[in-house]
MIMAR-315696 format. One record per residue: x, y, z of N, C-alpha, C in turn. Coordinates in steps of 0.02 Angstrom, whole numbers, plus 50000, padded with zeros to 5 digits. Each point is the difference from the previous one (the first is absolute). Layout:
! MIMAR-315696
REC     n_x     n_y     n_z    ca_x    ca_y    ca_z     c_x     c_y     c_z
REC       X       Y       Z       X       Y       Z       X       Y       Z
...
***
This chain:
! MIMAR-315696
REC     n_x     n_y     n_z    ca_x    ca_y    ca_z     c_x     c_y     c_z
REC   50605   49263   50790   49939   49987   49962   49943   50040   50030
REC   49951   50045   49953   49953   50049   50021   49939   49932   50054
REC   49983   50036   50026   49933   49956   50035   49943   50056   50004
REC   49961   49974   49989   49926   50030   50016   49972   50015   50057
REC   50009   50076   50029   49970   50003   50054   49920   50000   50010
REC   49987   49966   50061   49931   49982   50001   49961   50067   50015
REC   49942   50001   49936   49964   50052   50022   49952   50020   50040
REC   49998   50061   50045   49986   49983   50064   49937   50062   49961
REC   49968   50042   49962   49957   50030   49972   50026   50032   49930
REC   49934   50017   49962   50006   50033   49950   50045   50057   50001
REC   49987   50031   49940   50041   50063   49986   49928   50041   50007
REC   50026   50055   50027   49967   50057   49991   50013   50071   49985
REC   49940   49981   49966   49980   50056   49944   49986   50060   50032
REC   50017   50052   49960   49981   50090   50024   49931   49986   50012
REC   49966   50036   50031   49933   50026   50031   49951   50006   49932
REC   49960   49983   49982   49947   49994   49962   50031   49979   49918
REC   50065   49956   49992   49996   49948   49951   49984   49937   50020
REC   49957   49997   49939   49976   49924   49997   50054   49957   49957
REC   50006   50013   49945   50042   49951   49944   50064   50040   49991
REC   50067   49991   50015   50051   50034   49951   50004   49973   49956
REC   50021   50036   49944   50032   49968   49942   50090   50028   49996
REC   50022   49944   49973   50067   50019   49993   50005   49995   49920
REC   50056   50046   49968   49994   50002   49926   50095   49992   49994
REC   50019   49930   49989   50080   50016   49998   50008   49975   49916
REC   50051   50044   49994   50004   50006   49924   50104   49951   49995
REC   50002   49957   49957   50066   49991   49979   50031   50016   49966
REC   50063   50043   50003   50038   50044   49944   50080   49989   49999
REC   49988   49965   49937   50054   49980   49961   50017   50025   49927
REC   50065   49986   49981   49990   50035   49930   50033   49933   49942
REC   49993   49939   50004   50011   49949   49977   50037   49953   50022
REC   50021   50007   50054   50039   49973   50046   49979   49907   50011
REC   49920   50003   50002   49978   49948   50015   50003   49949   49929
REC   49994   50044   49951   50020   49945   49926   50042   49958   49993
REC   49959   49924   50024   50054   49933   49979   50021   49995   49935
REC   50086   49982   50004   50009   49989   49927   49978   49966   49957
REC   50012   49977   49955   49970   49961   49958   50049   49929   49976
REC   49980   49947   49967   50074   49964   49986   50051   50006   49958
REC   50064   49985   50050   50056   50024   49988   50038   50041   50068
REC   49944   50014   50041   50039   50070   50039   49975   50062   49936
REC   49960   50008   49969   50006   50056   49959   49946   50034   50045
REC   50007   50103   49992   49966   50038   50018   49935   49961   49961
REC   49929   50029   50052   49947   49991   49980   49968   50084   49981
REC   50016   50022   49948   49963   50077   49995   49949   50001   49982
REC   49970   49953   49977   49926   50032   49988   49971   49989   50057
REC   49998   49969   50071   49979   49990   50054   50026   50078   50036
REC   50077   49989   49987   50016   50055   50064   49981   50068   49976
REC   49992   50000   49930   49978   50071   49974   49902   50027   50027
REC   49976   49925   49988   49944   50019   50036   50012   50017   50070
REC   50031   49974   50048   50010   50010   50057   50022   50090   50021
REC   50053   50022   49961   50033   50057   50009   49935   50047   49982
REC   49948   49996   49964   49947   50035   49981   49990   50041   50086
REC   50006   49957   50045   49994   50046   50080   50022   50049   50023
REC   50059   49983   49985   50051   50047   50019   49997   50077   49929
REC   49991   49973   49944   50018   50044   49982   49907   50054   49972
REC   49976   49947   50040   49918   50053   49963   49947   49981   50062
REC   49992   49940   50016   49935   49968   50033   50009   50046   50074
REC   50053   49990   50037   50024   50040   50067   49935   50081   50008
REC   50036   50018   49940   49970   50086   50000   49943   49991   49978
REC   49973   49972   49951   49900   49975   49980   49994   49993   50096
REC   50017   49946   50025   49966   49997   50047   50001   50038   50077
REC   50059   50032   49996   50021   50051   50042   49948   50063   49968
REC   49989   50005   49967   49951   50069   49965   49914   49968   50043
REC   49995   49941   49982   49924   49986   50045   50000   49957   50059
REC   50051   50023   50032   49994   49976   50065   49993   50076   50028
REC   50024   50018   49962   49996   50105   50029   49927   50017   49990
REC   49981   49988   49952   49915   50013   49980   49957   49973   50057
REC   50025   49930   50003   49935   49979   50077   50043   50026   50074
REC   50062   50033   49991   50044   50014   50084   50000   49922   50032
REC   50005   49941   49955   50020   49950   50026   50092   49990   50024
REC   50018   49989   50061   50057   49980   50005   50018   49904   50005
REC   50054   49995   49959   50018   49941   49987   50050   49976   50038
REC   50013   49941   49971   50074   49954   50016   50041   49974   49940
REC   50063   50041   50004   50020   49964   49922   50087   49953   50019
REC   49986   49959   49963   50056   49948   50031   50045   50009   49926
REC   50060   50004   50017   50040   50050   49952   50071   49956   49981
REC   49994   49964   49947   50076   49966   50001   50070   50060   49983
REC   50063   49989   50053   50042   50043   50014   50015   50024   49935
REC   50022   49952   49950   50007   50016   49928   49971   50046   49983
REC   49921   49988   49995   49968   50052   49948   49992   50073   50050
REC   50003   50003   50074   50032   50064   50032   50076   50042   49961
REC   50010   49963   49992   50093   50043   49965   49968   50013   49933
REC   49974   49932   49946   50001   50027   49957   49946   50065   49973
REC   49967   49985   50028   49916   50037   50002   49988   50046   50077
REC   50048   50039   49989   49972   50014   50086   49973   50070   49976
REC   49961   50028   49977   49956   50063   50007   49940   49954   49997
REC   49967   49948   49990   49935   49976   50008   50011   49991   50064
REC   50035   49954   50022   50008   49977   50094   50000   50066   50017
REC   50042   50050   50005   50004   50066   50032   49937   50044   49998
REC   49961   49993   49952   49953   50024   49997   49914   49961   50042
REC   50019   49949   49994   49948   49960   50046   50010   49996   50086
REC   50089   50033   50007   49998   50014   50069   49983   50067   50014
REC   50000   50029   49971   49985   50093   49991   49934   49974   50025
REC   49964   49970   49944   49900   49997   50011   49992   49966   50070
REC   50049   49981   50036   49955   49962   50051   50001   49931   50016
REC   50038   49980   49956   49985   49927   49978   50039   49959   50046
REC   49986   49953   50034   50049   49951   50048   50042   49963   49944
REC   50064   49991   50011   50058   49979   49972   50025   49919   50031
REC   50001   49933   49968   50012   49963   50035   50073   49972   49935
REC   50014   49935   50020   50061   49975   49948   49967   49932   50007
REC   50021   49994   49898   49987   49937   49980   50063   49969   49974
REC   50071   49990   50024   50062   49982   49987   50032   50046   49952
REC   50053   49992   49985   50041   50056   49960   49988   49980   49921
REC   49993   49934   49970   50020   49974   49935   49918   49962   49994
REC   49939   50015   50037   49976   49948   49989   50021   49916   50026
REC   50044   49995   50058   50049   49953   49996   49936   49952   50034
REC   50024   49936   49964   49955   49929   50023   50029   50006   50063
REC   49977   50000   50077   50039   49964   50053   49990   49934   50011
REC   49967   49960   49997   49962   49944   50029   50083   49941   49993
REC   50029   50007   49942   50054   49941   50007   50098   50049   50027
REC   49994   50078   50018   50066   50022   50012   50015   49973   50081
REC   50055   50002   50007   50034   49989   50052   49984   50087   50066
REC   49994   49982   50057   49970   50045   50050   50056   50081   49974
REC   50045   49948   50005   50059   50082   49991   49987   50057   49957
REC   49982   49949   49933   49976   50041   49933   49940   50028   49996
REC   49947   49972   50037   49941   50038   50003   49993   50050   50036
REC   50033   50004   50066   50015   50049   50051   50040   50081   49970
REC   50040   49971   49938   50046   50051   49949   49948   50020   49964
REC   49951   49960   49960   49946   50022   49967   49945   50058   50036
REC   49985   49979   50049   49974   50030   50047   50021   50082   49997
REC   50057   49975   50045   50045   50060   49998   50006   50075   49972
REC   49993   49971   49926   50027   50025   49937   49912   50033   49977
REC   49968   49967   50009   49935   50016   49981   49974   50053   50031
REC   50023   50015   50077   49991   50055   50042   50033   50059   49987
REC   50071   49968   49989   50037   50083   49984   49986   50022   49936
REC   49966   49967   49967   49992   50028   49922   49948   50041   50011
REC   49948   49991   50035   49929   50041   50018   50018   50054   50036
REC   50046   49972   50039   50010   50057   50048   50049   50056   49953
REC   50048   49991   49961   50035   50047   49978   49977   50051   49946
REC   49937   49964   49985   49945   50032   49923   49952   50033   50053
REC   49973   49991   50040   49938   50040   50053   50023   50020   50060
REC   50057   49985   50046   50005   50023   50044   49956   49962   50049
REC   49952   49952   49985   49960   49967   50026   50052   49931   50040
REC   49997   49968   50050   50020   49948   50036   49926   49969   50004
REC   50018   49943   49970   49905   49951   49971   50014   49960   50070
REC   49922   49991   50032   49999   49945   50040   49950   49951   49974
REC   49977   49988   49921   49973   49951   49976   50033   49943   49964
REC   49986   49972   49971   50019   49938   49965   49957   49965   49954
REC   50012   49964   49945   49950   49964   49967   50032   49954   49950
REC   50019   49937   50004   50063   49960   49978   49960   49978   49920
REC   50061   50008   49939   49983   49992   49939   49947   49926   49983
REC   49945   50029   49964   49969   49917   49987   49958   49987   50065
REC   50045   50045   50069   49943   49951   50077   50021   49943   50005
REC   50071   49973   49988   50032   49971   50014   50076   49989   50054
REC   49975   49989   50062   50035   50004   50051   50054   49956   49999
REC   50083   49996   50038   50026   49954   50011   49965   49970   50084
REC   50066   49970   50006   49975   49993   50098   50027   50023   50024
REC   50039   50047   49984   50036   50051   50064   49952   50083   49959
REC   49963   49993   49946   49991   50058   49965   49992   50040   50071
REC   49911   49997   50035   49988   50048   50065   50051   50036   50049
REC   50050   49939   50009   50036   49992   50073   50070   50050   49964
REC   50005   50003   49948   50058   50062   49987   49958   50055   49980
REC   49948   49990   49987   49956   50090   49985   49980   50005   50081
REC   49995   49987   50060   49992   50015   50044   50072   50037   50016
REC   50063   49977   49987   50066   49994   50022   50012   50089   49977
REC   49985   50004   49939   50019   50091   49950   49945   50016   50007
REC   49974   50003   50062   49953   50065   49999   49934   49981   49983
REC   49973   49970   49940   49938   49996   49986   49944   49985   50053
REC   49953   50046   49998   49941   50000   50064   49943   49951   49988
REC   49999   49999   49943   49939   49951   49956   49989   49976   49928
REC   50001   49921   49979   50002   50000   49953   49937   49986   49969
REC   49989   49991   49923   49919   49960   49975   50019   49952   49941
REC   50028   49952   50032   50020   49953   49947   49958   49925   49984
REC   49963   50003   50056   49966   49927   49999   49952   50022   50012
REC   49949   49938   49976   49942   49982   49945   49945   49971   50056
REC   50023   49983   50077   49958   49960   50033   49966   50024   50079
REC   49973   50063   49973   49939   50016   50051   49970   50077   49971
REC   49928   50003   50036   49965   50058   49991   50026   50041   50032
REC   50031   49994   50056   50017   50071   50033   50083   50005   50019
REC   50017   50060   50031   50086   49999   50004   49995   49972   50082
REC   50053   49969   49996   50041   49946   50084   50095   50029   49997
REC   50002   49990   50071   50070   50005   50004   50038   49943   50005
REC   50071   50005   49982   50049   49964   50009   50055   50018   50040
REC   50041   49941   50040   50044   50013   50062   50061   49958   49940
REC   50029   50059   49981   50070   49989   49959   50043   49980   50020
REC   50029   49968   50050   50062   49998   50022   49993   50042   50091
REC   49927   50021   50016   49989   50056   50036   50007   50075   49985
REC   49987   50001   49909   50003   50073   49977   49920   49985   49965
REC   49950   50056   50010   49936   49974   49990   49984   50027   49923
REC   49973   49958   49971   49978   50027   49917   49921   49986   50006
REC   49974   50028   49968   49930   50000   49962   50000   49967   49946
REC   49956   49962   49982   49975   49973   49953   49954   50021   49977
REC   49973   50024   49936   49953   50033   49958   49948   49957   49941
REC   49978   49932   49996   49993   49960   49971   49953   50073   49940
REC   50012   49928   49934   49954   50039   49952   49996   49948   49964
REC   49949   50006   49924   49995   49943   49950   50009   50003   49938
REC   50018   49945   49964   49996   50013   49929   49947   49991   49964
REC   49955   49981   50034   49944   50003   49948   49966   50050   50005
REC   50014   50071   50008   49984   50081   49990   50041   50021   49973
REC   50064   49977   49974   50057   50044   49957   49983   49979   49950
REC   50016   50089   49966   49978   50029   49921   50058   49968   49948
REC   50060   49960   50035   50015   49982   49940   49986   49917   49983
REC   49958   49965   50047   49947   49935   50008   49968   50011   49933
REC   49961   50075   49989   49933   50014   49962   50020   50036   49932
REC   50053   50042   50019   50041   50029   49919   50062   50020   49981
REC   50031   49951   50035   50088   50017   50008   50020   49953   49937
REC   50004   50048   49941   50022   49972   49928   50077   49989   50045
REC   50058   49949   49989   49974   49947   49931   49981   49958   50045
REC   49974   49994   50052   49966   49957   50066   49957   49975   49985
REC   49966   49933   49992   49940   49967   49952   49949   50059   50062
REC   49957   50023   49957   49932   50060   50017   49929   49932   50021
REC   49984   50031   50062   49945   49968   50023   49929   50053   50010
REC   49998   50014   49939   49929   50044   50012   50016   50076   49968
REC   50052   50014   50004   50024   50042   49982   49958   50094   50050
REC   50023   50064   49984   49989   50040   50063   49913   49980   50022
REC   49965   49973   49973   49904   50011   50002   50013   49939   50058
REC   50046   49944   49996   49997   49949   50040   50033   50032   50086
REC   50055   50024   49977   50038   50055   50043   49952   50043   50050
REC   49947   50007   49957   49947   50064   50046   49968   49947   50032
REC   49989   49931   49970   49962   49970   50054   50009   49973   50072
REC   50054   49971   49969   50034   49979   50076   50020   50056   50057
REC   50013   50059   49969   50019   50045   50039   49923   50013   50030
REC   49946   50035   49969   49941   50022   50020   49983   49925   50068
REC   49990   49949   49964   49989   49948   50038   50013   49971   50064
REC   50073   50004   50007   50047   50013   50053   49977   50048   50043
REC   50030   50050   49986   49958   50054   50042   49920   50008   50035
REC   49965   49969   49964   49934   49993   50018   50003   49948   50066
REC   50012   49940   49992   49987   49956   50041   50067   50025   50058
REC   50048   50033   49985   50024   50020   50085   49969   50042   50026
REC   49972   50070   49956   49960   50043   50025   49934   49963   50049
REC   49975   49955   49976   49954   49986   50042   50016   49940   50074
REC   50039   49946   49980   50037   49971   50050   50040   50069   50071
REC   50007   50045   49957   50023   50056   50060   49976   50020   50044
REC   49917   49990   50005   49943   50034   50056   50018   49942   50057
REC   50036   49919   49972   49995   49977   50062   50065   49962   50011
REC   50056   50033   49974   50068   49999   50032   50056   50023   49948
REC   50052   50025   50020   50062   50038   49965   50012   49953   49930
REC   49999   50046   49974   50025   49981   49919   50030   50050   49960
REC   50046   49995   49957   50035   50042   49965   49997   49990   49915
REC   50019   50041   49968   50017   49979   49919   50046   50038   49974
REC   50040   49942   49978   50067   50044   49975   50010   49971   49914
REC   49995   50031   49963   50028   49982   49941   50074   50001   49963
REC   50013   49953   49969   50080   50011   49979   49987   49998   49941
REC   50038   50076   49967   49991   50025   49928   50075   50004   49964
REC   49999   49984   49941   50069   50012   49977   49988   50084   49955
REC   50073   50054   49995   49979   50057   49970   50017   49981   49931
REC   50027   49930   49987   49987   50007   49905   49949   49957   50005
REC   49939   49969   50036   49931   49991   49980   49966   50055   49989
REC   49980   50016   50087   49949   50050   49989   50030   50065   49976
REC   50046   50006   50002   50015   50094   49962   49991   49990   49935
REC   49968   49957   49960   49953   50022   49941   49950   50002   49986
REC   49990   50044   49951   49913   50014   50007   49949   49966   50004
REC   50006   49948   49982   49935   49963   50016   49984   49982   50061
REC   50055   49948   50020   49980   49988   50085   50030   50078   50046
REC   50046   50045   49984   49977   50045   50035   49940   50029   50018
REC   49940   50003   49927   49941   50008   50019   49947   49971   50038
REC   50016   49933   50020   49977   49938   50035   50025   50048   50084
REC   50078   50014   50015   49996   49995   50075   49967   50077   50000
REC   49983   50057   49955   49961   50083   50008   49941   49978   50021
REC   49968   49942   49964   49920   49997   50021   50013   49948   50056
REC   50044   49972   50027   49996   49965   50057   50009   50051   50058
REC   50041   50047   50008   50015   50021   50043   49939   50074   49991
REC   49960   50023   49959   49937   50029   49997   49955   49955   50060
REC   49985   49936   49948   49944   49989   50042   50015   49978   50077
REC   50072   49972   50022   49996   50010   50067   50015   50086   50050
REC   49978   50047   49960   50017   50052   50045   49913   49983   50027
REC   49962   49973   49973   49922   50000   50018   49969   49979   50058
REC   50056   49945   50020   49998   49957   50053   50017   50025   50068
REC   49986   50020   50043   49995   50016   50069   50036   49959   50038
REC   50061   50014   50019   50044   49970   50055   50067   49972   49957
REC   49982   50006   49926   50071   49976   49976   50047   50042   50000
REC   50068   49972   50019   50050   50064   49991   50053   49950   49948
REC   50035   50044   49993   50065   50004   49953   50066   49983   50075
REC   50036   49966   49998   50056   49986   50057   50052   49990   49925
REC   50045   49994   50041   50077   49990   49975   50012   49946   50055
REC   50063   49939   49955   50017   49954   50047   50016   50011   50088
REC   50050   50049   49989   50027   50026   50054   49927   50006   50086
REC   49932   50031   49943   49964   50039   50035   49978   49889   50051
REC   49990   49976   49949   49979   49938   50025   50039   49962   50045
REC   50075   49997   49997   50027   50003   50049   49982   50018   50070
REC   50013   50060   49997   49985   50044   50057   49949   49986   50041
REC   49942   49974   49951   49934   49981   50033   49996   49926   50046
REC   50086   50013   49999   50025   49904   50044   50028   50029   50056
REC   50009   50064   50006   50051   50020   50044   50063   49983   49999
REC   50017   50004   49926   50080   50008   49978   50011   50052   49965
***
């Protein structure tokens, strides 16, 4: 069972950032579409979903190039095989590569063996489409079992961002294999604000707020101790035009800001000395 190692100081940040922001994007290509009753396919869900893979990926790979923002994209193994020139192409740009299970798979109720296979399977799929070996993680939904950590410590994984409960990243003593923890929230994800067929809370204008908002109040909490912002985006939300246009003028108006940088999970890690 993972335990929480006690933190003995912050993370630190490169030399004259104040705020990182982290921008991790989820890319699936319908994988996550619950059926419907019966056991029947749900397609009008998963068809919105696949919109990522097969269009939203490259919309937003095109303006992450425009601002030279580098990302984090958490990549289910599936839509790597089936879709792999978007994944291949977001590792070309730069982009940190993590795994979000092979199938979309629920872990929270499989048996350790099967999740460890899931695991597994989710790695070599990334790895055989990019050549990339991922040391991220990000479990479907953010739903952990209780061995979830303690076998992503076991294959390799350096750090995951699956849970919901702190401002900043802490480590974990796996078994005595050390993981990072990357906390983040849902009440900044774009598909909270316009993830059709997801009941819409504000829709992208609400989207700009919380995001603008957010950002504001860590930006200023930052003059008097470490704070980070990481957003979790799905690429069949924002890779359409509307809320795509929501994260262009977000990531405009923070080039304005003095001390913010752009990190990738990985980079936040590191800033633990892992």
């Amino acid at each position: 069972m993972s335990i929480e190692v006690q933190r003995n100081s912050d993370p630190h940040w490169p030399p004259q950032v104040r705020l990182p922001t982290v921008l991790t994007f989820e890319h699936q290509s319908g994988e996550g579409a619950l059926p419907i009753f019966g056991d029947r396919a749900n397609y009008m869900v998963g068809d919105a979903m696949q919109y990522g893979a097969r269009r939203g990926i490259w919309n937003i790979l095109q303006l992450l190039e425009k601002h030279k923002v580098k990302a984090t994209f958490f990549i289910c193994g599936a839509t790597a095989e089936r879709y792999s020139e978007g994944v291949q192409a977001a590792q070309k740009a730069g982009h940190e590569l993590a795994g979000m299970s092979y199938n979309f798979d629920r872990v929270r109720t499989m048996s350790p063996a099967r999740e460890k296979e899931t695991i597994g399977r989710s790695i070599q799929a990334i790895q055989e489409t990019t050549g990339v070996t991922i040391k991220g993680w990000r479990c479907p939904d953010y739903r952990v079992s209780p061995q979830t950590l303690d076998l992503l410590a076991e294959s390799g994984i350096a750090w995951d961002s699956s849970l919901l409960n702190d401002d900043l990243p802490y480590v974990l003593d796996c078994h005595g294999l050390p993981l990072v923890e990357i906390p983040f929230t849902t009440s900044t994800a774009d598909k909270t604000y316009a993830g059709y067929p997801h009941p819409q809370r504000g829709g992208p204008d609400g989207l700009a707020d919380v995001w603008n908002t957010e950002f504001d109040v860590l930006y200023e909490e930052s003059q008097r101790a470490n704070r980070f912002l990481i957003l979790s985006m799905q690429t069949w939300v924002v890779g359409r035009p509307a809320v795509l246009r929501i994260l262009d003028q977000f990531l405009t108006r923070l080039a304005g800001f003095e001390g913010a940088w752009h990190a990738q999970c990985g980079q936040i890690a590191q800033a633990l000395g892992q």
